[in-house]
N, C-alpha and C positions, 0 to 999 in steps of 0.2 A: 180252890182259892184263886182269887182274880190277881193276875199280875200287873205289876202299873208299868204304864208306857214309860220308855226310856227317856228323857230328856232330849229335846232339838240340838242337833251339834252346828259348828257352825260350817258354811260348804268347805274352808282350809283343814279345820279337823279330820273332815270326816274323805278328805283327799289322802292325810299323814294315815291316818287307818287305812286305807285302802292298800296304800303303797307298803306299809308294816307286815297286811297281811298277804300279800303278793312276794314279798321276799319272805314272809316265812313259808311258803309255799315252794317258791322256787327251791331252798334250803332241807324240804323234808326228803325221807328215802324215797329210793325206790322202793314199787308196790311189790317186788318179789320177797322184800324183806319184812318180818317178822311186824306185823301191825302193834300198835302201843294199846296196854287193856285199858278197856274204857272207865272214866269215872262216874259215879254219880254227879248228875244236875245236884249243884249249891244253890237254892232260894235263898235271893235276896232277901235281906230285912228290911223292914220298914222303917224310916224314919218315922217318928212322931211328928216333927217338927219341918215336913216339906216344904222346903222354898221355890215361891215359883219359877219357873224360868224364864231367862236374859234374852229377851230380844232383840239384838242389836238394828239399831235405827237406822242404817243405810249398811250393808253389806258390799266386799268387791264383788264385782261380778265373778261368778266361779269358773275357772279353768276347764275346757274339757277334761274327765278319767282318763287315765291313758287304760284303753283294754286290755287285758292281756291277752299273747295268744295264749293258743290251746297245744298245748305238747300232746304230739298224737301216742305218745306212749302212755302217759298218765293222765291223759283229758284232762287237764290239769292247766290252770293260766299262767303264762311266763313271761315275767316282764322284758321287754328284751333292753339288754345289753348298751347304756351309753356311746355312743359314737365315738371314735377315736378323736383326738384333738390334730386339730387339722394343721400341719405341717406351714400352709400356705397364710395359714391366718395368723392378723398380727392386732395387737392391741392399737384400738385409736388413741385420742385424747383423752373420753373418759374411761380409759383404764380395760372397757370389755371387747373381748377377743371379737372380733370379724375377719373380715373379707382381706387380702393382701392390702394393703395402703399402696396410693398410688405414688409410682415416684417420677421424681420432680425433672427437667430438663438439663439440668445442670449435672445430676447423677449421670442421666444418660449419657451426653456427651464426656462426661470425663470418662466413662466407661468406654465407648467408641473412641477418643481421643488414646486410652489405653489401649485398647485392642489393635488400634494401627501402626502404633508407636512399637508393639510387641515384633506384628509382621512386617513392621521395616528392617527391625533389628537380626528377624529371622532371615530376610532376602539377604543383607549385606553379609552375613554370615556365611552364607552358602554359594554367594557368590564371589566373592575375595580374589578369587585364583583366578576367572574371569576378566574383574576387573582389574588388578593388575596386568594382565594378558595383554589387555585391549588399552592400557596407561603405558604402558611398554612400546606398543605400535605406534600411537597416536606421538609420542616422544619422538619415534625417529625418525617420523613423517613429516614431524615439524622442526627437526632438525635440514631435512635432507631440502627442505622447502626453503627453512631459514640461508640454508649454505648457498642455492641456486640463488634467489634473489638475493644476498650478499655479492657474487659472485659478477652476476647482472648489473647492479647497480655500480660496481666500480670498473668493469669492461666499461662499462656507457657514461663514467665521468671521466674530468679531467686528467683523470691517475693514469690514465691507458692513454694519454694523449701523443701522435705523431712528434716527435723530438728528431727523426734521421731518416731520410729516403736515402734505398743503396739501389743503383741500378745494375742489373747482373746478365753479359752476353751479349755485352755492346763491343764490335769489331769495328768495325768503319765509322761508329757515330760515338761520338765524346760522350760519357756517360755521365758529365758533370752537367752540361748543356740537358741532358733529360733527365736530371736529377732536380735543377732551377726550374725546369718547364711545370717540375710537380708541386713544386714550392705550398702553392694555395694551399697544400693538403696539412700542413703541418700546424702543429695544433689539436687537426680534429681527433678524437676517439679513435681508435683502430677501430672498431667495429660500425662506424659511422663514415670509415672512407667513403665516398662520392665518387662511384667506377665509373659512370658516365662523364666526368667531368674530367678524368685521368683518362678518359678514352679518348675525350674530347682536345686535349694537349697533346698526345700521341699522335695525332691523327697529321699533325706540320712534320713531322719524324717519318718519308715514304719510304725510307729503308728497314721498318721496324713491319715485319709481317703480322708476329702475331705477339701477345705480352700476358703475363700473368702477373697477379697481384697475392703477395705472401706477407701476412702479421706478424712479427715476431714478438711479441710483448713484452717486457711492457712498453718501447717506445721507438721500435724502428719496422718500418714498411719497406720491404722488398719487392722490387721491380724486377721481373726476368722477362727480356726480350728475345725473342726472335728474327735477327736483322733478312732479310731478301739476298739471295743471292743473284748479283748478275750475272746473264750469261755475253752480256755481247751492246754495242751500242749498231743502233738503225739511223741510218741517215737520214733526216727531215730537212724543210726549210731552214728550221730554227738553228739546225746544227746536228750535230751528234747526240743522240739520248740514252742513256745508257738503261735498260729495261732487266727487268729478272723474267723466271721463265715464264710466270704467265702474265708478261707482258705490261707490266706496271714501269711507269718511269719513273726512274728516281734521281736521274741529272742530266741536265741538257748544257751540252759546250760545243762551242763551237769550232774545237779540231778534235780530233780522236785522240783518249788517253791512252800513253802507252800503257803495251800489256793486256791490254781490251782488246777482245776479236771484234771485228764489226761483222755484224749480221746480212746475209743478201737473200731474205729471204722472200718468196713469189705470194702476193698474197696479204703480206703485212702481218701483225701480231695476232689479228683476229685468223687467223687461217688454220689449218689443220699441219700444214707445212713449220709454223712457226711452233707449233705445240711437240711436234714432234722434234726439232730443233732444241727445242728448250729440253724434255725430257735427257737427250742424247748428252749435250751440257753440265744436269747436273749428276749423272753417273760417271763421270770420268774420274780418276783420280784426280788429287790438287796436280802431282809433278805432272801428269798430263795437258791439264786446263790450262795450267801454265804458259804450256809452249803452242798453244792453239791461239792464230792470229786473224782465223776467217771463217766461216761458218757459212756454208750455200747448201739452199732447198728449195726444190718447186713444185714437188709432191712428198706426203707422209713417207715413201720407200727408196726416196733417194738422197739423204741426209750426208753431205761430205763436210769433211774437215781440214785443214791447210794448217801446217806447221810451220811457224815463222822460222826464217834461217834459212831452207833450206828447200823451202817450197815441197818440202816434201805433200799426199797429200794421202786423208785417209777414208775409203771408200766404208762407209756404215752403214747403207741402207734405210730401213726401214728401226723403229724407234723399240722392236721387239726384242729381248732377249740381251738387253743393252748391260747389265752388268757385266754378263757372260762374256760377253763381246770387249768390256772394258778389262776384263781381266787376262783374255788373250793376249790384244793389242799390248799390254805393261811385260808380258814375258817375253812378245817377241819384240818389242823394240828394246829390250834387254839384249837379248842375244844378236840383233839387228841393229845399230841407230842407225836414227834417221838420216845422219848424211850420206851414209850407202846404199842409200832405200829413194826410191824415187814415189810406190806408193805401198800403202797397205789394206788391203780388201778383207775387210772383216763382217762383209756381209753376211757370211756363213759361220757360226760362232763355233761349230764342229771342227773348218778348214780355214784357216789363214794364209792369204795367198798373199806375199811378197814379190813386188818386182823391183 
């Protein structure tokens, strides 16, 4: 008996069949197991009454069959397995899953805005003990900076201003007289005296050798001088000039002052005679120089001295070994005065010969 063909299905039908029979296939046993007994073929019945079949007027286009493979154990077709839902993908606007969505500028940066904002938070954290370290230093640096130019600025103002000059080692010269001489200076800063200008007053004062300048803060300057000593007055045209020993004038009159040896010496102040002269002069003790009324030299090794009173006189030589020589001469005109002594030869600072 003739079978009648099956009816046209349509291509999504006969896709749903497809995929029906591929999962029941996937689903059946394994061939090791027990086969199912077979049935007899059911012939179909006939309708009396067949209807023709629906031919739909425009069809979708049909989908490729997805294959199946072939399972190499049971030759057998195997749908494979749905894809896992992908992690990265996100729903667009109409609702079906894609691709990651991209994002937008604003995200980014608040995200970089986060993430810097984190490691700032992590640097100041880790470094704390640092930073106070180096706030610590920077404090007392600008302390120690703040105190100097404090310190600076009122040395260098008014506040530090000259209010008292004291002059200190003034014998022979009135210390009030070079005290008025410095006048100009008062007023200014202590550390703004004008030493040129204080040298420049000093300089009328030829009995002041040498002088030094002392601050006392806040408002008195110290003057310490060094007066010249003289040894003797030289006889010039002018008159008597009374010289120290290298030869500096420091008064000229016109008779000899008492107590002042007068000088005879060969040569004049520039000579080697008169240097040695002056040496000899200021080694002696004061009670010595005292009684010393004449001083004669015409060479460095033959320096003599004359004792007022009594004409006594004292033979010194040469300008060598002159303390030694000064400390002799005080013992033996101790044990000896000079009125019973006509001279005293201290040329030899070992032997002191008296006559």
């Amino acid at each position: 008996m003739r079978r009648p063909s099956p009816l046209p299905q349509s291509p999504v039908a006969s896709r749903g069949t497809a995929e029906k029979a591929a999962s029941a296939r996937t689903q059946r046993p394994a061939r090791d197991q027990a086969p199912a007994p077979e049935r007899e073929p059911v012939e179909p019945t006939l309708d009396e009454n067949p209807t023709a079949p629906v031919i739909p007027l425009a069809s979708p286009t049909p989908l490729p069959e997805a294959k199946p493979d072939l399972d190499p154990t049971t030759d057998e077709g195997v749908v494979p397995a749905a894809p896992p839902h992908d992690a990265g993908a996100s729903r667009g606007a109409s609702g079906r899953v894609g691709p990651a969505a991209e994002v937008g500028f604003r995200e980014v940066w608040r995200a970089a805005h986060a993430r810097r904002k984190a490691l700032r938070a992590e640097i100041r954290r880790f470094t704390v003990r640092q930073r106070r370290r180096r706030a610590v230093w920077f404090g007392a640096a600008a302390s120690v900076l703040l105190l100097a130019l404090g310190t600076l600025g009122a040395a260098y103002s008014p506040l530090f201003g000259v209010e008292k000059i004291t002059v200190v080692g003034a014998q022979q010269l009135a210390a009030g007289d070079v005290a008025a001489a410095l006048s100009g200076q008062l007023g200014t800063p202590l550390p703004l005296v004008d030493e040129s200008a204080v040298k420049a007053e000093l300089v009328a004062f030829p009995l002041i050798e040498t002088y030094a300048l002392e601050a006392r803060p806040p408002h008195e300057l110290v003057v310490r001088i060094v007066e010249r000593t003289p040894i003797g007055l030289i006889e010039t045209r002018a008159g008597y000039t009374l010289v120290d020993a290298a030869g500096v004038a420091l008064s000229t009159t016109a008779t000899p002052s008492a107590g002042t040896p007068v000088l005879t010496i060969t040569g004049g102040v520039d000579s080697d005679a008169f240097a040695a002269a002056g040496q000899v002069m200021r080694s002696l003790p004061d009670e010595i120089r005292a009684q010393v009324t004449g001083v004669a030299a015409s060479t460095p090794d033959d320096v003599t001295l004359e004792l007022g009173g009594t004409n006594t006189q004292v033979v010194w030589g040469s300008a060598e070994d002159s303390a030694e020589k000064a400390l002799n001469l005080a013992k033996t005109m101790a044990a000896r005065p000079p009125a019973d002594v006509y001279t005293y030869d201290v040329s030899s600072p070992d032997v002191v010969v008296v006559r």
